[in-house]
Biopython code that builds the backbone (N, CA, C, O; Angstrom):
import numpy as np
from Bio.PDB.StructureBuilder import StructureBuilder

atoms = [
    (1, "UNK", "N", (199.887, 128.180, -73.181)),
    (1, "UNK", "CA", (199.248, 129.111, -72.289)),
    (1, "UNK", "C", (197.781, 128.701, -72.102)),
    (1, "UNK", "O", (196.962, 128.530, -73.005)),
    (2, "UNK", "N", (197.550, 128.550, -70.554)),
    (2, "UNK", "CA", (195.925, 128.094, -70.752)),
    (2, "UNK", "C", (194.732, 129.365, -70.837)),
    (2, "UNK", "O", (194.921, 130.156, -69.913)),
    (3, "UNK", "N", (194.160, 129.554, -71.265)),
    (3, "UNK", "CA", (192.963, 130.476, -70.987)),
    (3, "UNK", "C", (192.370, 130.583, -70.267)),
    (3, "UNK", "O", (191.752, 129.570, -69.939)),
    (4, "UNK", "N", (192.121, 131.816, -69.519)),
    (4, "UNK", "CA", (191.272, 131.583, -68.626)),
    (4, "UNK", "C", (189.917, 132.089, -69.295)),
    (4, "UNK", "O", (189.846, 132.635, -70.396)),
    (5, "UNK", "N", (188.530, 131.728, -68.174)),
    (5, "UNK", "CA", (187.481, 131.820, -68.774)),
    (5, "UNK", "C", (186.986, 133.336, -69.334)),
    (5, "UNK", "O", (186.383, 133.789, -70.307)),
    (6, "UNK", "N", (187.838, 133.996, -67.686)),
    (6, "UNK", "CA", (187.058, 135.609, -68.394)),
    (6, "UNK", "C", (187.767, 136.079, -69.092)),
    (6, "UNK", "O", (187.723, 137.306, -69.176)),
    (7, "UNK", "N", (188.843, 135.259, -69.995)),
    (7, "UNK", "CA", (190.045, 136.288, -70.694)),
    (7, "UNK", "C", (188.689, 135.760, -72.509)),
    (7, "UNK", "O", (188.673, 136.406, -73.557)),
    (8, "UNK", "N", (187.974, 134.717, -72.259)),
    (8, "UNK", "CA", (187.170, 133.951, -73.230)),
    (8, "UNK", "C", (186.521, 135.250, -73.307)),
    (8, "UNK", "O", (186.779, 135.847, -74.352)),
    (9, "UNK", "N", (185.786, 135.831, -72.535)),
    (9, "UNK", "CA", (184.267, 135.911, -72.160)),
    (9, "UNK", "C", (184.764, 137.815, -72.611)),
    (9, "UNK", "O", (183.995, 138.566, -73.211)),
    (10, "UNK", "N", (186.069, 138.185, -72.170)),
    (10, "UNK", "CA", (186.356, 139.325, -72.939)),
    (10, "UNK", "C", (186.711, 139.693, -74.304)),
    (10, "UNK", "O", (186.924, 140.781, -74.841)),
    (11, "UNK", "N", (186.717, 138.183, -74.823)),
    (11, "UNK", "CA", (186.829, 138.541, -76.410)),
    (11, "UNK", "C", (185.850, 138.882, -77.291)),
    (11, "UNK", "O", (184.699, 138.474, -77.131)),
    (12, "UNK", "N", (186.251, 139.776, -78.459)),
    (12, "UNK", "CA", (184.579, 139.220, -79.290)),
    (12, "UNK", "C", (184.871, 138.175, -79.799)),
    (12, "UNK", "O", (185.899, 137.542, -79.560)),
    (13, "UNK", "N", (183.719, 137.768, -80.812)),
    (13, "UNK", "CA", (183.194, 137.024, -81.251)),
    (13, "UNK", "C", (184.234, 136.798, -82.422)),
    (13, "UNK", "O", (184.559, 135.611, -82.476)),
    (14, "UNK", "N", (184.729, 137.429, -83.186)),
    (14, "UNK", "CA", (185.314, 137.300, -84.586)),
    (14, "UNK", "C", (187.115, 136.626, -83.880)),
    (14, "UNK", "O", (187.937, 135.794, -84.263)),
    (15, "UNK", "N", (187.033, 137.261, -83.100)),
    (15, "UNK", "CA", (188.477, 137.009, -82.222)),
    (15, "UNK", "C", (188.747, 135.378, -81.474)),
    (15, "UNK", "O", (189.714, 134.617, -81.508)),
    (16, "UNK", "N", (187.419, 135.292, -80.823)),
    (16, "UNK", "CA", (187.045, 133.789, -80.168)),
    (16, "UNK", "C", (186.999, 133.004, -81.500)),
    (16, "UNK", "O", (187.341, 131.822, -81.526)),
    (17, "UNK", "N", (186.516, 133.752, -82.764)),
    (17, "UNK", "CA", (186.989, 132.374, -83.698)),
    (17, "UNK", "C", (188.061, 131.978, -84.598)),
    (17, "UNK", "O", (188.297, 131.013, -85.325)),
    (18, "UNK", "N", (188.641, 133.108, -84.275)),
    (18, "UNK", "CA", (190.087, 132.947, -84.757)),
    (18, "UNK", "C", (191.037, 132.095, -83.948)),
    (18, "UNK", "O", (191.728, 131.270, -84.546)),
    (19, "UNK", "N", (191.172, 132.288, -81.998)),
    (19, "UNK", "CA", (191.595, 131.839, -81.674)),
    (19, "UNK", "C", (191.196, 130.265, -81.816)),
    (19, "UNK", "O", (192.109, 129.452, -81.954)),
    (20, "UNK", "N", (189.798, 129.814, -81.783)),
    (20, "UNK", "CA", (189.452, 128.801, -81.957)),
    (20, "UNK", "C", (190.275, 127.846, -83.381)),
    (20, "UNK", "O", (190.807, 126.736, -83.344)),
    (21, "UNK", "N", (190.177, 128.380, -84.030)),
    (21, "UNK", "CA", (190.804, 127.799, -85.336)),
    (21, "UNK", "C", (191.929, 127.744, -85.189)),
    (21, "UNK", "O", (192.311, 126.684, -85.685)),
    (22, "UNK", "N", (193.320, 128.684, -84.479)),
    (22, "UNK", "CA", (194.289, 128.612, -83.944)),
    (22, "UNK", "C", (194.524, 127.070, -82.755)),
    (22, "UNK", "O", (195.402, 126.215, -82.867)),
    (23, "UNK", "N", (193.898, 127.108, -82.144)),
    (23, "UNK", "CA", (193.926, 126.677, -81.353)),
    (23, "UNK", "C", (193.753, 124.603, -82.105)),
    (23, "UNK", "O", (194.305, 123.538, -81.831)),
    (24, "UNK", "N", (193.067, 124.895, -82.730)),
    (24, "UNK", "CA", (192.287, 123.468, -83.533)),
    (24, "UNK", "C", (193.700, 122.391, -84.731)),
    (24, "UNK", "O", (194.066, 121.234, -84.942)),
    (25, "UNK", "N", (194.042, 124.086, -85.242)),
    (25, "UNK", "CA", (195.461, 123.855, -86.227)),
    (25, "UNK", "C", (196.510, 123.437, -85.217)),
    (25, "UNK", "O", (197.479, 122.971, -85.817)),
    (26, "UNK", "N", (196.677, 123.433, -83.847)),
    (26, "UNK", "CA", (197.822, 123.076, -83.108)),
    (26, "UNK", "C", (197.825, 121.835, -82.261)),
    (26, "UNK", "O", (198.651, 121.131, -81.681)),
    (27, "UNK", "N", (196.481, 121.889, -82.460)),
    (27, "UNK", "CA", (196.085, 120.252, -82.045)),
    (27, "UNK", "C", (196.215, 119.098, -82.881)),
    (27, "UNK", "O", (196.897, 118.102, -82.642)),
    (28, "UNK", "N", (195.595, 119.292, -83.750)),
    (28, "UNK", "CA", (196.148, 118.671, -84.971)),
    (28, "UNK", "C", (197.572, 118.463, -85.315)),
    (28, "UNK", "O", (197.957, 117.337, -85.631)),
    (29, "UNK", "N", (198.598, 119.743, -85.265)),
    (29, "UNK", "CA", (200.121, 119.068, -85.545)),
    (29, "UNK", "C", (200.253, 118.551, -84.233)),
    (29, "UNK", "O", (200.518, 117.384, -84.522)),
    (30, "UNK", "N", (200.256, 118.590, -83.049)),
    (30, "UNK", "CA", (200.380, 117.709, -81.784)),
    (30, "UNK", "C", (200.241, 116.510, -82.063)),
    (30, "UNK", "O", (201.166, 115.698, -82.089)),
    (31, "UNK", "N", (198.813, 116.217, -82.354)),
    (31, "UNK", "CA", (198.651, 114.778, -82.791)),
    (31, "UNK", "C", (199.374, 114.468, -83.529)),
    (31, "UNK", "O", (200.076, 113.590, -83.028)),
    (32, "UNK", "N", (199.812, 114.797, -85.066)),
    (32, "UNK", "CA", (200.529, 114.465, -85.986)),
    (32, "UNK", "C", (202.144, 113.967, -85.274)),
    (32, "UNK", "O", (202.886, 113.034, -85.582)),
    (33, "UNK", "N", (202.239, 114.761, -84.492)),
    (33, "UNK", "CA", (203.616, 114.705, -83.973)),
    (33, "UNK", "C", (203.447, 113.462, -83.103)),
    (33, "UNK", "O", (204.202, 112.524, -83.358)),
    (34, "UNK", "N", (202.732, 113.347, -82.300)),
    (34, "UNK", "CA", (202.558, 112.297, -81.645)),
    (34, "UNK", "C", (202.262, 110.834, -82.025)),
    (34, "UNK", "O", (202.689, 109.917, -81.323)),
    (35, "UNK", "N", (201.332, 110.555, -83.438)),
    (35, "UNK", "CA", (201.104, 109.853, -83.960)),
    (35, "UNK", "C", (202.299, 109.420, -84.597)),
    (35, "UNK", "O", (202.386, 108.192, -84.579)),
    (36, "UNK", "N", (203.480, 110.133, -85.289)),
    (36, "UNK", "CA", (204.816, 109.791, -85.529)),
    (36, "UNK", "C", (205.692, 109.275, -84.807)),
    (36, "UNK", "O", (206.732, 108.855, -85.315)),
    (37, "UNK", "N", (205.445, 109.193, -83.389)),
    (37, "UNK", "CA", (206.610, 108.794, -82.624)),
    (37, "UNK", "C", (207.221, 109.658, -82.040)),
    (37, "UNK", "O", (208.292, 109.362, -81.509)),
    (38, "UNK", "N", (206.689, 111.043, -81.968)),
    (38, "UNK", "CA", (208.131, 112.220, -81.823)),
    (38, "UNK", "C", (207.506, 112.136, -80.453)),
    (38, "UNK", "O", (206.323, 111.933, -80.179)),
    (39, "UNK", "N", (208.670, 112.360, -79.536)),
    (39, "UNK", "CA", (208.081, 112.657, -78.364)),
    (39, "UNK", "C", (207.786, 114.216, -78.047)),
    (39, "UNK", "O", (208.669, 114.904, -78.558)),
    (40, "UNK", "N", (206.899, 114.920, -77.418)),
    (40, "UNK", "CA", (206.397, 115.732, -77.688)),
    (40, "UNK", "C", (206.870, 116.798, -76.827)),
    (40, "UNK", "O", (206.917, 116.513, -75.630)),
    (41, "UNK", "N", (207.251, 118.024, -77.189)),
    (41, "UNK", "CA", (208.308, 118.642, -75.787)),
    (41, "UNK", "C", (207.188, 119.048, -74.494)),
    (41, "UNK", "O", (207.645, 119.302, -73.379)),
    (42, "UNK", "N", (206.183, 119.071, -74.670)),
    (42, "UNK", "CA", (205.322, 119.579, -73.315)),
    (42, "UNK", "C", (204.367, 118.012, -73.626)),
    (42, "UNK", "O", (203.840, 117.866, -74.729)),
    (43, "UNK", "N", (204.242, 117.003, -72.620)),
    (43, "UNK", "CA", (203.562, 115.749, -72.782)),
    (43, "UNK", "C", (201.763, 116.123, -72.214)),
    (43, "UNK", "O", (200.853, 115.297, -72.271)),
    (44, "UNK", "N", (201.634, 117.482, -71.721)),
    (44, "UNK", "CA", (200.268, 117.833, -71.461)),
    (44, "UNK", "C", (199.844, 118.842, -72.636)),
    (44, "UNK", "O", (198.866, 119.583, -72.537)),
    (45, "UNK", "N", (200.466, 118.805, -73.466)),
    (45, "UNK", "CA", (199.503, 120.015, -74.048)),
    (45, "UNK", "C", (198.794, 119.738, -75.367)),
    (45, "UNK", "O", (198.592, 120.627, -76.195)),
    (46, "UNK", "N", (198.422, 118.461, -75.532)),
    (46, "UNK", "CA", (197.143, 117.948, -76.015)),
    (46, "UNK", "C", (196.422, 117.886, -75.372)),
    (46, "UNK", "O", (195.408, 117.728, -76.052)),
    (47, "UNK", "N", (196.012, 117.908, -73.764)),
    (47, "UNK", "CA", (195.166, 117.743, -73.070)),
    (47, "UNK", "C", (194.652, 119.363, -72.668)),
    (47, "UNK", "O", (193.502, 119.792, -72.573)),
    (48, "UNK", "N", (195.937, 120.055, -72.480)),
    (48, "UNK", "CA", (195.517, 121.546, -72.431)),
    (48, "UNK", "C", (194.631, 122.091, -73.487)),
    (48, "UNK", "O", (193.827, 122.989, -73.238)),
    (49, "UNK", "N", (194.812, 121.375, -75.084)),
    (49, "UNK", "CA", (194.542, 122.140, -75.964)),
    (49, "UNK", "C", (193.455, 121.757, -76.322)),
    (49, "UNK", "O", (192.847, 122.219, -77.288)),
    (50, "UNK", "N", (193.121, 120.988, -75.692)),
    (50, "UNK", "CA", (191.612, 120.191, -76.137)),
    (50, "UNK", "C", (190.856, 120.822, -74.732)),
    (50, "UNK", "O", (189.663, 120.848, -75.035)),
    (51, "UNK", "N", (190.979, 121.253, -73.573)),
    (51, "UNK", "CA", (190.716, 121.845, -72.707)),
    (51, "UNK", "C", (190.350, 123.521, -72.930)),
    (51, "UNK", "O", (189.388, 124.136, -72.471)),
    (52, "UNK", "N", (191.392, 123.996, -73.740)),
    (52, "UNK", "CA", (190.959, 125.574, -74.353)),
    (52, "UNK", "C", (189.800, 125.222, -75.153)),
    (52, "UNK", "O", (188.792, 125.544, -74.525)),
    (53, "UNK", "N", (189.512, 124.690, -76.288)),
    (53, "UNK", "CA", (188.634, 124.539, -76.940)),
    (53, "UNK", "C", (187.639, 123.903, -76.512)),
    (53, "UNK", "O", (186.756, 123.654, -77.333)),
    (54, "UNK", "N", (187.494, 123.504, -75.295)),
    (54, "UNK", "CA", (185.860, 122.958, -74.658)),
    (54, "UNK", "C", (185.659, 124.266, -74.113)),
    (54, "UNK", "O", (184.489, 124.640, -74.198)),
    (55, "UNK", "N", (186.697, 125.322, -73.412)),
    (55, "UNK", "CA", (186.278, 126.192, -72.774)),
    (55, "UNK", "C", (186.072, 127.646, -74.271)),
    (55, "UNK", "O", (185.596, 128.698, -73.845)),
    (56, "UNK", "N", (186.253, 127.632, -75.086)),
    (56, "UNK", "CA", (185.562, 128.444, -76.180)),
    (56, "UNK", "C", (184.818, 127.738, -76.500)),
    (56, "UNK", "O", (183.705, 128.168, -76.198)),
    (57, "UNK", "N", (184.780, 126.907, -76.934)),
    (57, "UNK", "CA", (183.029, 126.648, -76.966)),
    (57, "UNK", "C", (181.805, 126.562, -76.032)),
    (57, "UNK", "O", (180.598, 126.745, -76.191)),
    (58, "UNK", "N", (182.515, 126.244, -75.094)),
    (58, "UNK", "CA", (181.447, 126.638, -73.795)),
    (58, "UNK", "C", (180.902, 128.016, -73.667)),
    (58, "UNK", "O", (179.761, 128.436, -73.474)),
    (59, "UNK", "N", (181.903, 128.520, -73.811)),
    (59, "UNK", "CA", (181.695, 130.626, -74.013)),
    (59, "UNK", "C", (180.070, 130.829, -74.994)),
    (59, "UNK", "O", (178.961, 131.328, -74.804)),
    (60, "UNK", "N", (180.956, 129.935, -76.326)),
    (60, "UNK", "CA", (180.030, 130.184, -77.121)),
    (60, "UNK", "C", (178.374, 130.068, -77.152)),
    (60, "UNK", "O", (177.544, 130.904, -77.511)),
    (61, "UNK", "N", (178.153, 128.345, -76.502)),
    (61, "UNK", "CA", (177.032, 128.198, -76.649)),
    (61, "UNK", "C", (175.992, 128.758, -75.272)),
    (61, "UNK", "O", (174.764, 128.676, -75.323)),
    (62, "UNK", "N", (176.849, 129.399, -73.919)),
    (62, "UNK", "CA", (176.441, 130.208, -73.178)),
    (62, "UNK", "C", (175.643, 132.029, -73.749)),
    (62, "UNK", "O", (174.821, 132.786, -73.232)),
    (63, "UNK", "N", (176.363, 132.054, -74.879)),
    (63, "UNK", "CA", (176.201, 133.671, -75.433)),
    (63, "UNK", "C", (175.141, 133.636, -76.643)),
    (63, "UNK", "O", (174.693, 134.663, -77.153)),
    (64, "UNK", "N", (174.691, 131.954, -77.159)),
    (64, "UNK", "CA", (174.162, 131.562, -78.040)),
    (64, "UNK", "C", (172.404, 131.582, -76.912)),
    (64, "UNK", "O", (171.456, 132.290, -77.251)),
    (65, "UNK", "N", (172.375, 130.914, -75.986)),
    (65, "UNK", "CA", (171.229, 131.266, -75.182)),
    (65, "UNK", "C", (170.661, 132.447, -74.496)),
    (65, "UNK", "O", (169.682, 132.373, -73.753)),
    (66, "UNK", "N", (171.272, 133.488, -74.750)),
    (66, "UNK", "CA", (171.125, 134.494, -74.353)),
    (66, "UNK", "C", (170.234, 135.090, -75.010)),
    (66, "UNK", "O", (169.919, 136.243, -74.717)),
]
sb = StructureBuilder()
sb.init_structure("model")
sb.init_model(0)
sb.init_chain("A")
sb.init_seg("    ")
for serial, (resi, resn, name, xyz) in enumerate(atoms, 1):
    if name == "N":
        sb.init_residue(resn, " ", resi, " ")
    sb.init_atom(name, np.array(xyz, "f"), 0.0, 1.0, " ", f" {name:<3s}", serial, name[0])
structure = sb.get_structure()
């Protein structure tokens, strides 16, 4: 599921870092899976998932200048 920005921008803070860490742990077995040889059942969603997590952190360091 991709995120959208204002679904980011409606979370708090304790929530954006949970999903973040969620999000980090599934990238990681992706890779793992991928690095094995397995072929992967969705072939974009290392790119999605590295895409959610530029867009929470983008959230972040926008709310950090504030």
């Amino acid at each position: 599921m991709v995120l959208k920005v204002s679904e980011i921008r409606n979370m708090g803070a304790d929530e954006r870092n949970q999903k973040l860490k969620e999000l980090r742990e599934e990238l990681m077995h992706e890779r793992g899976v991928s690095s094995m040889g397995g072929a992967p059942a969705n072939p974009g969603a290392i790119r999605s998932i590295r895409t959610d997590i530029a867009r929470i952190l983008t959230v972040q360091k926008e709310e950090e200048e504030l």
